[in-house]
C-alpha positions in Angstrom: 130.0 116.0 169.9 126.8 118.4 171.1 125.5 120.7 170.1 123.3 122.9 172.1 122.2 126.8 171.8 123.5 127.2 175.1 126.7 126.7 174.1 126.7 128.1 170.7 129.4 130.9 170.2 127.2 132.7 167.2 123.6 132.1 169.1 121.4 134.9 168.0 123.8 135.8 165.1 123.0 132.7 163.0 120.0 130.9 163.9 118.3 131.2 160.7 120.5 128.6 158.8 121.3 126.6 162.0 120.6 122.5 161.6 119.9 122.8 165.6 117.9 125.0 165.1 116.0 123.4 162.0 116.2 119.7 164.2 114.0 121.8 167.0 111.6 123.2 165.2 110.6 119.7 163.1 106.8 119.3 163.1 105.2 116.1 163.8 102.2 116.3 162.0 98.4 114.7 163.2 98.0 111.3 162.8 96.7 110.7 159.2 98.3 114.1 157.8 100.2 114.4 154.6 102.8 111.8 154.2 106.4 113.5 153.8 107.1 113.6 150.1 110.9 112.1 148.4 113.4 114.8 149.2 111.4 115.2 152.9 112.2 111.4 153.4 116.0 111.8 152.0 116.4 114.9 154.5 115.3 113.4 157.4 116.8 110.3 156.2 120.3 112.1 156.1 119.5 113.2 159.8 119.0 109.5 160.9 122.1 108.4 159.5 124.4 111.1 161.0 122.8 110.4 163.9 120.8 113.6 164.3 117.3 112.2 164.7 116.0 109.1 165.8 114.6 106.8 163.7 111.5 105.8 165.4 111.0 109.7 165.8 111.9 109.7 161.9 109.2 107.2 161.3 106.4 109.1 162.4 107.1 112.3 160.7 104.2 113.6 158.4 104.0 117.0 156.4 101.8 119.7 157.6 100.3 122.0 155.3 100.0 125.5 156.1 97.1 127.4 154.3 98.4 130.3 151.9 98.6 133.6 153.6 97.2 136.6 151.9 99.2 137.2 148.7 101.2 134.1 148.9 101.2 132.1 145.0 99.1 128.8 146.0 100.7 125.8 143.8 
């Protein structure tokens, strides 16, 4: 099976709690950055087993940190 936007029949309806959409937009973070914490690694682990992701792309996932924005709780 693919899946694409293109070919989506609810494109533009549901994109906000789309898994293509979520695959597109992972970040890989600079070298050195935050390693991914134990439910980043099960996620993304989950992705490599159905086949979503490729490992060796898996493998050099890291977390990037996004400074608070004005008002946002820090912790």
């Amino acid at each position: 099976m693919i899946v694409t936007c293109d070919t989506c029949p609810v494109r533009g309806l549901r994109c906000d709690d789309c898994v293509v959409t979520v695959l597109a937009t992972l970040a890989v973070g600079p070298p050195g950055g935050r390693p991914l914490d134990m439910a980043e690694r099960r996620a993304v682990g989950l992705f490599v087993a159905a086949g979503l992701v490729d490992g060796g792309y898996a493998a050099s996932l890291t977390a990037v940190v996004h400074p608070p924005t004005a008002g946002q709780a820090v912790g």
